[in-house]
C-alpha positions as CSV (number, residue, x, y, z in Angstrom):
1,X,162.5,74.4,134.2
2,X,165.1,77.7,133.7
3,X,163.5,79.4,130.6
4,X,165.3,82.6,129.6
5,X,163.9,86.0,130.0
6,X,165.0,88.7,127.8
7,X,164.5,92.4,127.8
8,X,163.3,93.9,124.6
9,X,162.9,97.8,123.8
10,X,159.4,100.0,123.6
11,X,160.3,99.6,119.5
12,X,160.7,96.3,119.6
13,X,157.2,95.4,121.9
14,X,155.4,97.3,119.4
15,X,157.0,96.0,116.6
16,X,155.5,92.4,118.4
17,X,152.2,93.6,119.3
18,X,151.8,94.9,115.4
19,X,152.7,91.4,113.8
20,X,150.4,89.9,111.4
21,X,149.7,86.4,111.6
22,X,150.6,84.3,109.0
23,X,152.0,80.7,108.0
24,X,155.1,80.7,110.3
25,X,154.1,82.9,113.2
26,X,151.2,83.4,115.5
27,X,150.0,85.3,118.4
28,X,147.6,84.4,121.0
29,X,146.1,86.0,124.9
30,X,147.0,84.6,128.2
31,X,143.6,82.9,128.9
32,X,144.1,80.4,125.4
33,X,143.2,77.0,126.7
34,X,146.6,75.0,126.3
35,X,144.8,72.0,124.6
36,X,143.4,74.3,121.7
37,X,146.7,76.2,121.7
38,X,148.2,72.3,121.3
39,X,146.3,72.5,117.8
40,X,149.0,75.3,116.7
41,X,151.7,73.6,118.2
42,X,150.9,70.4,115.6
43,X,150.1,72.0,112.6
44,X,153.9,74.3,113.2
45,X,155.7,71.2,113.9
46,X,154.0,69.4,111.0
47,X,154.2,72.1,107.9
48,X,157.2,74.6,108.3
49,X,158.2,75.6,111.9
50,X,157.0,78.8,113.1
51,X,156.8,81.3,116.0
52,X,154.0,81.7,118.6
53,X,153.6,85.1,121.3
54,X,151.2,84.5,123.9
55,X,150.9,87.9,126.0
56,X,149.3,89.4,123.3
57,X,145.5,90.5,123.3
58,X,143.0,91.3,119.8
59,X,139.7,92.8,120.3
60,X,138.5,93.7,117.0
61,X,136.6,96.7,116.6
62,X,134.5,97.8,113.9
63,X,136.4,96.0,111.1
64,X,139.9,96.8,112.7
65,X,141.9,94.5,114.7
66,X,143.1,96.0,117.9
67,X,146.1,94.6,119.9
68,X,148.1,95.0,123.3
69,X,150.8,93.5,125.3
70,X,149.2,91.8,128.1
71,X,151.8,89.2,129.7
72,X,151.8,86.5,132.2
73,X,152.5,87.7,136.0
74,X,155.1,85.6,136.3
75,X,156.4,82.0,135.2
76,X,154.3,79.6,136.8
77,X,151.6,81.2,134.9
78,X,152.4,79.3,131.8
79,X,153.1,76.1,133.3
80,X,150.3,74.3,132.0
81,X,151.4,75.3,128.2
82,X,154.8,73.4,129.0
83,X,153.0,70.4,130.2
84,X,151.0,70.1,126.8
85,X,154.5,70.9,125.0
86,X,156.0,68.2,126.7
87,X,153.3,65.8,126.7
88,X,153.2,65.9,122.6
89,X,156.2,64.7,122.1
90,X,158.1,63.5,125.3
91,X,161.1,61.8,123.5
92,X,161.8,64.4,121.1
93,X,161.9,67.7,121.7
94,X,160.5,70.3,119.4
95,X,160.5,73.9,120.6
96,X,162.7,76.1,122.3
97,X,160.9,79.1,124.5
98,X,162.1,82.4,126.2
99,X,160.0,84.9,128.1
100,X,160.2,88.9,127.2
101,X,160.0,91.4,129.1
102,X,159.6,95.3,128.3
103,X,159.6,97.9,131.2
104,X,156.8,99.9,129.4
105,X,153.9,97.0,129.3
106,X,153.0,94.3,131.6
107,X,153.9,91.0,132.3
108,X,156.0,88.4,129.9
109,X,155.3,87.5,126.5
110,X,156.2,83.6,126.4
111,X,157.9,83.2,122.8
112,X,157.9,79.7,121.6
113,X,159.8,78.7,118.6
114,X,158.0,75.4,117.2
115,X,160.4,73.8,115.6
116,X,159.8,70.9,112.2
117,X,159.0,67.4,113.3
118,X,160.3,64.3,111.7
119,X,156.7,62.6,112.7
120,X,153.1,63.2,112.6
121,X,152.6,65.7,115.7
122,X,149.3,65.2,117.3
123,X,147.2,67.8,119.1
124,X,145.7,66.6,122.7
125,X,142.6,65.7,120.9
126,X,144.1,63.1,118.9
127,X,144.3,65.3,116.0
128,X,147.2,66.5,113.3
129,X,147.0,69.4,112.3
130,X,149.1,71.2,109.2
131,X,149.5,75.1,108.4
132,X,148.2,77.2,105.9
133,X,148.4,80.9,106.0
134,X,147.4,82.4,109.2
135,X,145.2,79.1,109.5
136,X,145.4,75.5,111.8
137,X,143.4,73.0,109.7
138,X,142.9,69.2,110.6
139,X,143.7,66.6,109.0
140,X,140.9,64.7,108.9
141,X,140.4,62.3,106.1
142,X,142.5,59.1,105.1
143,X,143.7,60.6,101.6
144,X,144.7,63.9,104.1
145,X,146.7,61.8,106.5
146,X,148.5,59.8,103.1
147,X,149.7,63.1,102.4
148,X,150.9,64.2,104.8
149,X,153.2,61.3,105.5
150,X,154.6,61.4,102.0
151,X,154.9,65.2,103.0
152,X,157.1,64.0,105.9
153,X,158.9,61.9,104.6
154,X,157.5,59.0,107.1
155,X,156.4,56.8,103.5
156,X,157.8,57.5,100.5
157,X,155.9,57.7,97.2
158,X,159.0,56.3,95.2
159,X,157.4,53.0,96.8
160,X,154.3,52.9,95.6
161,X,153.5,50.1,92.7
162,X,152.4,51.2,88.9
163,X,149.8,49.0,87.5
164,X,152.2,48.9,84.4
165,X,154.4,45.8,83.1
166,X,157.5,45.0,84.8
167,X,158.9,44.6,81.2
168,X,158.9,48.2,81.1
169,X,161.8,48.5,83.3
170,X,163.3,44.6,83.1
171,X,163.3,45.1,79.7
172,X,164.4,48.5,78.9
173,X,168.0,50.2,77.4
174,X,168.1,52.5,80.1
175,X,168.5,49.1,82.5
176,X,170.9,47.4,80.1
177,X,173.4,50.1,80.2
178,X,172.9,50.6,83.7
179,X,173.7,46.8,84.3
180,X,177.2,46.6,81.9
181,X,178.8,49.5,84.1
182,X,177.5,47.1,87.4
183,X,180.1,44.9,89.3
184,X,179.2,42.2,89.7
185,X,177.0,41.8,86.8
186,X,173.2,40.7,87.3
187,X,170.6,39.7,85.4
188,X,168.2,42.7,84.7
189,X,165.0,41.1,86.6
190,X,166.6,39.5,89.6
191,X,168.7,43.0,90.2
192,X,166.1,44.6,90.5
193,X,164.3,42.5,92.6
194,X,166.9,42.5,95.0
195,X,166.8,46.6,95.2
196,X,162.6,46.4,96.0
197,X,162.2,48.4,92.9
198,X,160.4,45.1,91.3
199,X,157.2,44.1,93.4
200,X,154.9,41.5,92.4
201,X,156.0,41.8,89.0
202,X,155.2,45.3,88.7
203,X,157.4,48.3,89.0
204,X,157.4,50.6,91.3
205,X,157.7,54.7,91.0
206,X,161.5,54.5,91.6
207,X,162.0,51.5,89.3
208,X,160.0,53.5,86.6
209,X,161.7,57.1,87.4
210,X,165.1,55.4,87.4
211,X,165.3,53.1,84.9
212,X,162.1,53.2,82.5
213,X,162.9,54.8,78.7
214,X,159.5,57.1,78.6
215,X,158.9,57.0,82.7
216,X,156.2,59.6,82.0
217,X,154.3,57.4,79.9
218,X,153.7,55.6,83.5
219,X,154.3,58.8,85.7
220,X,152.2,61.3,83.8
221,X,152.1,65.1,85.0
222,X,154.3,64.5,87.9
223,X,157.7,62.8,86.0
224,X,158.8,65.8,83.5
225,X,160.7,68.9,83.8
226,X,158.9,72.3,81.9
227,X,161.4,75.3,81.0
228,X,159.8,78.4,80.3
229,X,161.7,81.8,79.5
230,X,160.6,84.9,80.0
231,X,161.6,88.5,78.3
232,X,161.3,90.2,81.3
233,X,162.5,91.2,84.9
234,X,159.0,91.4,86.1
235,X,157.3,88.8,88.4
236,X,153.7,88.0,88.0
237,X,154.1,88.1,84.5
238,X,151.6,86.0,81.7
239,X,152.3,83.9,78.6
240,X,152.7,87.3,76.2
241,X,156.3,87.1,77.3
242,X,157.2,84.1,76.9
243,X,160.1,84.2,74.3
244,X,159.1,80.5,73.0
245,X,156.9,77.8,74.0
246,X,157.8,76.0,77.0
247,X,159.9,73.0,76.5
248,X,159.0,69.8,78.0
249,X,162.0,67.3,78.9
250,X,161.5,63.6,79.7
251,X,163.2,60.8,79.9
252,X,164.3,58.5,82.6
253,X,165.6,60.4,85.9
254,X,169.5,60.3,84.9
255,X,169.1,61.8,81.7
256,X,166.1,63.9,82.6
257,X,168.2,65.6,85.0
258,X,171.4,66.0,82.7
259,X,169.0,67.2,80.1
260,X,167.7,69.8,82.4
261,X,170.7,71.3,83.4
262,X,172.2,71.3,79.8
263,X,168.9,73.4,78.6
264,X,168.8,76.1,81.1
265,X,172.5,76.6,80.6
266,X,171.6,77.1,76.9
267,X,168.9,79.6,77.6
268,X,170.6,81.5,80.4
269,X,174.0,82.1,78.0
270,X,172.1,83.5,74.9
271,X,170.6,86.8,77.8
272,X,172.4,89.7,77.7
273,X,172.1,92.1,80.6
274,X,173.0,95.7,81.1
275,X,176.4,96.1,83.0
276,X,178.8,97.8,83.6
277,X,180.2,98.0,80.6
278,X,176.9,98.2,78.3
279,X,175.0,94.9,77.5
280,X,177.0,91.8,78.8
281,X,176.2,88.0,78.4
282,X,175.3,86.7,82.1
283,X,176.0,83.5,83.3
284,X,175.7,81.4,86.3
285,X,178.3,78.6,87.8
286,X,177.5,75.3,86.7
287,X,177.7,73.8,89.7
288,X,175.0,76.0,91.4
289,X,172.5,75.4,88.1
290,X,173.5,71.7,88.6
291,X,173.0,70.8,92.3
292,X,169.9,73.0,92.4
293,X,167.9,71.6,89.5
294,X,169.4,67.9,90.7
295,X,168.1,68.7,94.2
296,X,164.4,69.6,92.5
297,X,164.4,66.4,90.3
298,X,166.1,64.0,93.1
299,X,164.0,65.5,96.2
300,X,160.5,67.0,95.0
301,X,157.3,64.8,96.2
302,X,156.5,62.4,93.3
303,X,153.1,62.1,94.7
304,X,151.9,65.6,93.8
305,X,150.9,65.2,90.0
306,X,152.5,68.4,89.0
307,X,156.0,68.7,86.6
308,X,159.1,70.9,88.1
309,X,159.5,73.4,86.4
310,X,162.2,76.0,85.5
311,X,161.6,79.5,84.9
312,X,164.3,81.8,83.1
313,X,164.1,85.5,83.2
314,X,166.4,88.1,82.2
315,X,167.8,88.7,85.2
316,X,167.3,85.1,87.7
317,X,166.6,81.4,87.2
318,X,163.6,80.5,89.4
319,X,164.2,76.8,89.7
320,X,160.4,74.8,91.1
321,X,160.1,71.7,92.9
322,X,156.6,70.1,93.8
323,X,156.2,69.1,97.4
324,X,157.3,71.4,100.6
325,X,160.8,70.5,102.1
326,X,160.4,66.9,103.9
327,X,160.8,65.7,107.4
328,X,162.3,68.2,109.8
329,X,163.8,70.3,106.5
330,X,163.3,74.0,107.2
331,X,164.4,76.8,105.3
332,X,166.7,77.6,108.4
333,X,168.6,74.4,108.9
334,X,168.6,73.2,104.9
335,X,172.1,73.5,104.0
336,X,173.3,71.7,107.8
337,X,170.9,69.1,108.0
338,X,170.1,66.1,105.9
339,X,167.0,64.5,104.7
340,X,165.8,62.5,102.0
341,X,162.2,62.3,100.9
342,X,163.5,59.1,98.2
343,X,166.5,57.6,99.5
344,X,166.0,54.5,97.0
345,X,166.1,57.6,94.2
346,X,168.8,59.0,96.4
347,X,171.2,56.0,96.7
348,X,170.5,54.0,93.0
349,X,171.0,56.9,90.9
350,X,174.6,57.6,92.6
351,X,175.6,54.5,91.2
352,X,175.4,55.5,87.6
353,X,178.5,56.8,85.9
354,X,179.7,59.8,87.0
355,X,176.1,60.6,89.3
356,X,174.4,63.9,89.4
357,X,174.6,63.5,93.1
358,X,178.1,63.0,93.6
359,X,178.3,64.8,96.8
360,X,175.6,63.5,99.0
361,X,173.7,65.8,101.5
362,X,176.2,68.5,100.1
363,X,174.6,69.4,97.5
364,X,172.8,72.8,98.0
365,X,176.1,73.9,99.9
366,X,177.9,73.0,96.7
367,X,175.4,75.7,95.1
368,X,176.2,78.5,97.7
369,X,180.1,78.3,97.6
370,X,179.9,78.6,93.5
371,X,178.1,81.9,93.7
372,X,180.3,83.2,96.7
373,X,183.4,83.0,95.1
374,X,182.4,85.0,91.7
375,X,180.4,87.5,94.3
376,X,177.1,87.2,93.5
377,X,174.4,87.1,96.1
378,X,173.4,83.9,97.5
379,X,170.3,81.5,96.2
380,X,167.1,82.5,97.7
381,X,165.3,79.5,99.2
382,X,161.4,80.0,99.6
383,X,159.0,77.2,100.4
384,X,155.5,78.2,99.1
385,X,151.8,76.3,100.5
386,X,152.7,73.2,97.7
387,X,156.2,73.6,96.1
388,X,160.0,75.0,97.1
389,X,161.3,77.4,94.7
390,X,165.3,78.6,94.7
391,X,165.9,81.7,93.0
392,X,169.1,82.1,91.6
393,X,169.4,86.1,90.8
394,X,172.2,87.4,88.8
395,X,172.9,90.3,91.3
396,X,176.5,91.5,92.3
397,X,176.9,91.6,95.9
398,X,178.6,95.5,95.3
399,X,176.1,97.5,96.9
400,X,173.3,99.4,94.5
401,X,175.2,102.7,94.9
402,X,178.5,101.6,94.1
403,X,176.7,99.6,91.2
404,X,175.5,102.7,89.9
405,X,178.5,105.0,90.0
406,X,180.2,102.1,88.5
407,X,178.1,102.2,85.3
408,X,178.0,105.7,85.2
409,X,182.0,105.9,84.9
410,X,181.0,104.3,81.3
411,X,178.0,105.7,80.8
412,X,176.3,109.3,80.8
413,X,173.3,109.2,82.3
414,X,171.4,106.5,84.2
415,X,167.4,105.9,84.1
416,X,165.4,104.0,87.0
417,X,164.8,100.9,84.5
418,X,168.4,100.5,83.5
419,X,169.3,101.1,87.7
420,X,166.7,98.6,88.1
421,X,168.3,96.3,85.8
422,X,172.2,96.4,86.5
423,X,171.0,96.2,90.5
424,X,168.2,93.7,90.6
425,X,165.8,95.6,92.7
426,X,163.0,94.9,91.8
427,X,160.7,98.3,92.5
428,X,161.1,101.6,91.1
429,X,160.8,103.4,94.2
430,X,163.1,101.4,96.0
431,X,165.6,102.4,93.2
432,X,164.7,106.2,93.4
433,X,165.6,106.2,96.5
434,X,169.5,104.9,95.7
435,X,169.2,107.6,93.2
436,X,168.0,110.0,95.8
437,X,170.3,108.8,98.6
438,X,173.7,109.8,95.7
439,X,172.1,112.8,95.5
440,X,172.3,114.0,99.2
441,X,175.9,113.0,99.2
442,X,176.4,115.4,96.3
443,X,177.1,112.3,93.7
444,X,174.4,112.5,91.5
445,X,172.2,114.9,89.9
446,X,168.8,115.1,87.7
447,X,169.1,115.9,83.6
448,X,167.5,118.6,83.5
449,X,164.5,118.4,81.1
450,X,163.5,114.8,81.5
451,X,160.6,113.7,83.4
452,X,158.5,111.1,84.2
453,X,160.3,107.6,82.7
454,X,162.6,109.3,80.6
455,X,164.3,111.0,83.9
456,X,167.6,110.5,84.4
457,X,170.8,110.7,86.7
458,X,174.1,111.3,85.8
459,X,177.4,112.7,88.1
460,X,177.6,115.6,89.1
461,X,180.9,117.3,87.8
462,X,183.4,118.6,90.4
């Protein structure tokens, strides 16, 4: 096996030997056993991907952990680790490894990149494993195991049957329509027999999702969108902001997700935000606010009994879907590689009349390009221990200093709120030091006579 060995700096080593552990990365000594280190090897490959650094040792002393680079002599050292890698999943490989190297500490640190499995990854006890914070933690009950093959996408939850009336769905408008626009035409009952959404004359979650009239009368808590705005910037912020009660849209999937979108663009055009030229309406493509709440609707995991939800603040749209990203999904490969968690969902609702989901699998990509070409900063993906949340941020991608002199060309003065504002950081400091790095190049300069949250910047005259 020819496993690349890279040279990394002094900076760099300690940089490594400093890292904390948390839910995508890990660092362990030479001596770890290979079939207990197999335990971190599942629970990566079954939650998000990670990293793991062996060559690295922790004593802890007193309350303080203590680490040092301490690699293998050579490469046959870490043999055994390969044969457990390979023996996991022999047909499909999941991980990638190098070996580093740094001329100031010993031996090499083996880096393996576990990568997202589309299957259940076992350890070499049997056991699956998933991921939460720094933590490996089995999967040991029947109800754990369910979930995590709806978390896969290995069964689907769209599947399962409602103990509910099939008349619900044989029976309703929403299937009517559906079946007028439909060539060749079908009789409601035996169509949707012939899609499996009809079982043993009872729905099932699609069925009801798709083509119910009040799906979350059957699909309580886990089948409705919630939209809240909020009068602030800030994160972490309580109800006393809220600038009205939080909507709740149902209906059946098609209209629940048109209903969405048309909402949030309602919400998001009556903000103004400080600009450039004093307080300015902002806006967001449509494309990007449609594909991304489509995406949380179409995709999220219907078996986690929790609404999506949309968040609007002054300056972003935090957009919530319930369930982490499915299959081998990672935040890395998202917008290149293609999954879907309900491809009955997926595939029925495309053939409605002009479908939310025109462009298959392109979706999210769709979302990216509309913000590129009016220049403002990409979508933030972020998949949390239960949910995904995109973050669409209304933030130029000028940098914060040209931002800044740009405002002040129509403005006298600037204070660290407003900077905060027109720039989207997020932390006064952080903004100081913009303020602080215009001032070295002789750009800027403090009022006189202001302090504390009233200080202010404005040009300095030439």
């Amino acid at each position: 096996m020819n496993i690349e060995v890279r040279e990394i700096t002094r900076e760099e080593a300690e940089l490594l030997v400093r890292f904390e552990e948390t839910h995508f990365q890990d660092v362990k000594a030479i001596e770890i056993a290979p079939a207990k280190l197999s335990r971190t090897f599942s629970a990566f490959a079954n939650t998000a991907a990670g990293d793991v650094y062996i060559g690295i040792d922790e004593n802890v002393v007193g309350d303080v952990k203590q680490r040092s680079w301490r690699g293998f002599p050579d490469q046959e050292a870490a043999n055994a680790i390969f044969q457990v890698l390979e023996g996991l999943a022999p047909a499909s490989p999941f991980w990638s490894a190098s070996f580093l190297t740094c001329a100031d500490f010993p031996g090499q640190v083996l880096h393996l990149s576990i990568h997202k499995t589309r299957v259940v990854t076992t350890s070499t006890e049997g056991k699956a494993y998933i991921r939460r914070g720094a933590q490996n933690i089995p999967v040991t009950s029947e109800e754990g195991m369910r979930a995590l093959n709806f978390d896969k996408g290995i069964v689907s939850f769209e599947d399962e049957i409602i103990n509910a009336p099939k008349d619900l769905i044989s029976n309703s408008a929403t299937v009517i329509e559906f079946l007028i626009e439909q060539v060749p035409t079908a009789e409601p009952e035996t169509w949707l027999r012939s899609q499996l959404i009809l079982l043993d004359d009872r729905p099932t979650v699609a069925g009801a999702l798709l083509f119910a009239d009040q799906p979350q009368a059957m699909l309580p808590k886990r089948s409705a969108v919630k939209v809240f705005r909020y009068q602030t910037i800030e994160e972490g912020v309580n109800r006393e902001v809220l600038a009205f009660d939080p909507l709740t849209i149902e209906g059946p999937i098609y209209d629940l997700i048109e209903k969405s979108v048309t909402a949030t663009k309602e919400i998001v055009e009556g903000i103004k935000k400080i600009g450039g030229g004093g307080l300015e309406e902002i806006s967001f493509p449509d494309e990007t606010l449609h594909e991304i709440v489509t995406n949380a609707i179409l995709h999220r995991d219907y078996s986690i009994a929790t609404d999506a939800q949309i968040r609007i603040y002054d300056d972003r749209v935090e957009v919530e879907s319930p369930g982490t990203l499915p299959g081998h999904i990672t935040i890395r490969n998202i917008l290149d590689e293609q999954f879907a968690r309900n491809p009955k969902l997926v595939r029925l609702i495309n053939k409605f009349p002009n479908p939310p989901n025109k462009d298959v699998g392109e979706g999210l990509n769709t979302a990216f390009n509309a913000m590129r070409r009016i220049r403002l900063k990409d979508p933030e993906i972020v998949q949390k221990e239960n949910s995904v949340v995109v973050y669409i941020r209304h933030t130029r991608l000028s940098s914060p200093a040209q931002i800044v002199m740009e405002y002040l060309d129509t403005h006298g003065t600037i204070t660290n709120q407003v900077g905060r504002e027109i720039t989207g950081i997020r932390r006064d400091v952080q903004m100081k030091d913009v303020f602080v790095a215009l001032r070295r190049e002789g750009a800027l300069e403090l009022v006189e006579g202001k302090r504390g949250k009233a200080s202010a910047w404005r040009k300095v005259k030439k």
